[in-house]
N, C-alpha and C positions, 0 to 999 in steps of 0.2 A: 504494500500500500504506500504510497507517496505521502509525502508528510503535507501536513495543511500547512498555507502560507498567513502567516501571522495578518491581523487586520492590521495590526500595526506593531512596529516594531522601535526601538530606540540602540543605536547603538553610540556608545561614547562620548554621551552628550557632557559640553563643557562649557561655561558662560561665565566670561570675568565683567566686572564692572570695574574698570580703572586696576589695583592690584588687588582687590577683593574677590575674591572665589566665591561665587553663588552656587553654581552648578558645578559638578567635577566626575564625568569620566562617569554617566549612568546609561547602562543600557538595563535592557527587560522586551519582552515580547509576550503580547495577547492572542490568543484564541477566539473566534468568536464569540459570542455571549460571557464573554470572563467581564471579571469588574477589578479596575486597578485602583485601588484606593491610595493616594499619597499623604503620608502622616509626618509629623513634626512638629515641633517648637517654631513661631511666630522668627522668620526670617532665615528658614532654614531652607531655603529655596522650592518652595513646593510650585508656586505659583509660578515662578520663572522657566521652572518645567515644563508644568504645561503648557504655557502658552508659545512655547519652541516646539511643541507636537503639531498646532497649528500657522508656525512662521509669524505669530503674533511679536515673538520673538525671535531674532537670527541667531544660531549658534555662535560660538568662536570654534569649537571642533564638533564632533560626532553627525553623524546623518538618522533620518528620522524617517523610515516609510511606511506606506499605507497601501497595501494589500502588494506589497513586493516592489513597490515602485517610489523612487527616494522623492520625498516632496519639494525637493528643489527642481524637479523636472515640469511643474506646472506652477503657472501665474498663481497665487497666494491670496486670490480672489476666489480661484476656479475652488481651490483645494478647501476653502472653508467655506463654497457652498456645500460640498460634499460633506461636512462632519459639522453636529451637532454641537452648539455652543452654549452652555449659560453661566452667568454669573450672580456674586451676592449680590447688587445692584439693581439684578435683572434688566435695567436699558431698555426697557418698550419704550417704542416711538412713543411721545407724549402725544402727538396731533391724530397718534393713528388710532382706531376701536381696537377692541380684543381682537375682532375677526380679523380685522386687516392685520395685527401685527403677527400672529399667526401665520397669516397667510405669506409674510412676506419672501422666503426664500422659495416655496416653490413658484410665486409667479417671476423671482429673476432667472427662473430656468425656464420658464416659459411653458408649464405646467396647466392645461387645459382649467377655466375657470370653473368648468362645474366641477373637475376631480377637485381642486382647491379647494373648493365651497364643502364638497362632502368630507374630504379630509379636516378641515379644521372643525366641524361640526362632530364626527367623530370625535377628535383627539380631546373639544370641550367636554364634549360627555362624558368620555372617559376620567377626565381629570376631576369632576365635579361642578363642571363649572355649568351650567344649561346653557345652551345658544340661545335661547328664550328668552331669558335672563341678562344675559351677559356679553352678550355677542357686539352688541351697540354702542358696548360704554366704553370710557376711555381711563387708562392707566390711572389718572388721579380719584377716579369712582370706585378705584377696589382699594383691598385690606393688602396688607402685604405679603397673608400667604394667598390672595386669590393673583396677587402680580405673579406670586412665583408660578404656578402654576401654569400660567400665560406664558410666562417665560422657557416652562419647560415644553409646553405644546409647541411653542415658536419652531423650537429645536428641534421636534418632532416629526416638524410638518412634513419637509422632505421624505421622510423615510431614510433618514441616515442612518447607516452600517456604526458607525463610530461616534457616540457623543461624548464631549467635553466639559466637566461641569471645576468651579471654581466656588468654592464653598457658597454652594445654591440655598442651605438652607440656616444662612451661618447669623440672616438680618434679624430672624421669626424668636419671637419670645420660643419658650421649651415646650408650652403644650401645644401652638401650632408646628413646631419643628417636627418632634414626635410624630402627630400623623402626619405631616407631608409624608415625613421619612418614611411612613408604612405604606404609604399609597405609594409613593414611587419602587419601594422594593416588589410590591407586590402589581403594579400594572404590565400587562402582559404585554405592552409596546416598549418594553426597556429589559426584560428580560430576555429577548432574543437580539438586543444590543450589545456590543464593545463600549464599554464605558469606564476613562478614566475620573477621578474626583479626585478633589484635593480635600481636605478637612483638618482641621486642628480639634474636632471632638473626636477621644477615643472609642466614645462608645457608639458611634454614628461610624467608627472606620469597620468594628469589628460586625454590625448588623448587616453591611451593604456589601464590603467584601469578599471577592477569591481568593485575590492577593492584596498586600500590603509592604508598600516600599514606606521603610521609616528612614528620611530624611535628618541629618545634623551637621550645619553646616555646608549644605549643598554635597553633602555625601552620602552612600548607599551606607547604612549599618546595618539593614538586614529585608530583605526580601522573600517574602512568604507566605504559608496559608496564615488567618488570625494564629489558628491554635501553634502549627512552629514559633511564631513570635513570641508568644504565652506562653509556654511548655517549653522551649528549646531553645533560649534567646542567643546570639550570635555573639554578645558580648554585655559589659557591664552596663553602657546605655541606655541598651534596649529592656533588660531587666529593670533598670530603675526610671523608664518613661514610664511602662505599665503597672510599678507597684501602688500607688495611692486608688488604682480601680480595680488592682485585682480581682477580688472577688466577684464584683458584678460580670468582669470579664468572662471568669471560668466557666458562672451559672450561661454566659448567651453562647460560649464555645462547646461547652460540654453537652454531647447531643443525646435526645434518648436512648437512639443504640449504644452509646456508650454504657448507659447503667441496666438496660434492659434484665440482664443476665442476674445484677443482684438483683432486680427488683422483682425478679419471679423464681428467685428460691428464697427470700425472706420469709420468715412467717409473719402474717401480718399479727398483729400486737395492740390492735386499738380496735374497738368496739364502734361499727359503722353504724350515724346517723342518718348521714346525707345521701341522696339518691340525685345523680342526674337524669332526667329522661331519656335523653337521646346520646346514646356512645358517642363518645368522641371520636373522631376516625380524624388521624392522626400519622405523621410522616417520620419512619425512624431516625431524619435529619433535624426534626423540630430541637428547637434547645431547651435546658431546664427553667430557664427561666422561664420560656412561653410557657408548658407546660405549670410550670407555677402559677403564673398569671390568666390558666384556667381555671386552674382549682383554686380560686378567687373568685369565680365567677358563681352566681346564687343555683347554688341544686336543688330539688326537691321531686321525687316522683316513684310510687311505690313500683311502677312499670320497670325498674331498671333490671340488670341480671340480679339474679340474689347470688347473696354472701352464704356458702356454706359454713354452719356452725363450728364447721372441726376446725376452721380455720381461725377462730379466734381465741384469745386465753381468759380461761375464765376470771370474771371481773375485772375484765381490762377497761383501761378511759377509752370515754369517746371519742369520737376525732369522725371530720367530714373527711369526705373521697370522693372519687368519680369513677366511673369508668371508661377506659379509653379502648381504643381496638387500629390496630397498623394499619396504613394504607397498605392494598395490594402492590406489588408482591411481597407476602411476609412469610415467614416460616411459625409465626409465633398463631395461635390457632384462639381463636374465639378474642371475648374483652376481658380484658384485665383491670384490675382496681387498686389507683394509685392513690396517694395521700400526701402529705405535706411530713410526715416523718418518714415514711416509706422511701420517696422522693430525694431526701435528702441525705439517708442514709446511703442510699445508693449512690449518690452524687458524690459524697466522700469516699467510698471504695474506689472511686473510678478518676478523683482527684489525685488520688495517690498513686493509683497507679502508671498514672500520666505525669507525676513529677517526680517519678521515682525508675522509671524506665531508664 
């Protein structure tokens, strides 16, 4: 089989600013649908990065291509029509409506109006935004996650292979960052995307990314999946960037398959109140923490599987649970019933055994 050619590739990228080293000597290469999350300390070149993927920047060394072909071979107009851009700022034309600002890179390709018209109509829907609603008004008439949103449909419009983003959700108080952040991980028009980020939140690198280049000083210190960064760090660094979130980290890296194994030879130990109606159905990739932050969520329904008596100890405390059950394909047969001590117990066998490897 022939090897896939990267959507885009970096090799040797280097960028001084007078004797100041920004950039120094980074290469990486993306697969389709991967997500390059860039991480670092507030001037440790993330930004200068990316914007030399799209010629926003010139290098002083290394070359940068997109889908095998170096981008110094086309005009730097042509090349970021083709790749999706946004920023914290977000930059909508002020003069222009939603629709129109939307709309504006597929009509400089000269993109049939009506495709135009149903694409940004589409990509509103998607985003939350109603064309009904929304479609008319203009940039200083929205909130500033409904700008960002504008901003990332803009990006959209085209159907770019590769988008670009610069900390998109960095403007948004925490509880509109939050959902943005979950609606963008989860819309089905960005997960069949190549998407670099930059971010200076840890816990926004480790939800959205494949990989994560952590930046210091315009140097690579370690390039990886989240969990090698967490579990395997490359150096003293990288260790001591991630230790003040540890723990939130491990709970969103640590996946149920991870704990599956103790969590079904425990015996359970707490006397079940709570009933969910409807199993959970559930992806052996989910993390502990989602999982957590279901079983947070209000159970009640005698409909659920029953708990066999042999499995509890007599005159054990109560404690709520659910029941969840694997997406297909699983090996694990019927639903199982998880807890909040159950859950965490198994999180620690599986903690340790991942810093102890």
């Amino acid at each position: 089989m022939l090897p896939i050619t990267p959507v885009i590739e970096a090799r040797g990228l280097t960028k001084h600013y007078g004797p100041q080293v920004v950039v120094q000597d980074v290469s990486f290469a993306l697969q389709p649908g991967e997500t390059l999350v860039l991480l670092g300390p507030s001037g440790c070149g993330k930004t200068t990065l990316l914007r030399m993927l799209n010629r926003l920047v010139e290098p002083d060394a290394g070359s940068v291509l997109v889908h095998g072909r170096d981008v110094q071979a086309q005009p730097a107009e042509q090349l970021r029509r083709g790749i999706g851009y946004v920023i914290q700022q977000v930059g909508l034309l002020p003069h222009y409506t939603v629709a129109e600002n939307v709309a504006v890179v597929p009509r400089l390709l000269g993109r049939p109006p009506t495709e135009v018209a149903t694409r940004t109509t589409e990509l509103l829907t998607r985003l939350h935004l109603p064309p009904e609603r929304f479609a008319g008004l203009y940039p200083h008439q929205l909130s500033g996650g409904q700008q960002q949103r504008v901003g990332l449909a803009r990006a959209l419009a085209a159907d770019p292979p590769l988008v670009l983003l610069d900390e998109p959700f960095g403007a948004l108080d925490p509880i509109t960052r939050a959902s943005i952040r979950r609606e963008f991980r989860e819309l089905p028009e960005l997960q069949r995307k190549t998407v670099v980020l930059v971010t200076h939140d840890v816990t926004e690198a480790f939800e959205l990314a494949d990989q994560i280049l952590l930046l210091e000083a315009g140097r690579v210190q370690q390039l990886g999946a989240p969990r090698d960064l967490l579990f395997r760090p490359a150096n003293g660094f990288v260790r001591s960037f991630f230790a003040t979130e540890r723990l939130g980290l491990q709970l969103r890296t640590i996946q149920l398959a991870d704990i599956m194994t103790d969590v079904l030879t425990q015996p359970t130990t707490h006397r079940i109140t709570n009933y969910k109606s409807d199993v959970n159905i559930v992806s052996p990739s989910v993390s502990v923490h989602s999982i957590l932050e279901l079983l947070s969520q209000p159970s009640a329904s005698p409909t659920s599987p029953e708990l066999s008596p042999t499995t509890l100890s007599p005159g054990a405390a109560t404690e709520p649970a659910q029941w969840f059950q694997l997406a297909p394909p699983t090996d694990v047969a019927g639903p199982f019933l998880l807890s909040y001590s159950s859950v965490m117990s198994a999180f620690g066998r599986a903690l340790h055994r991942l810093t102890t490897a």
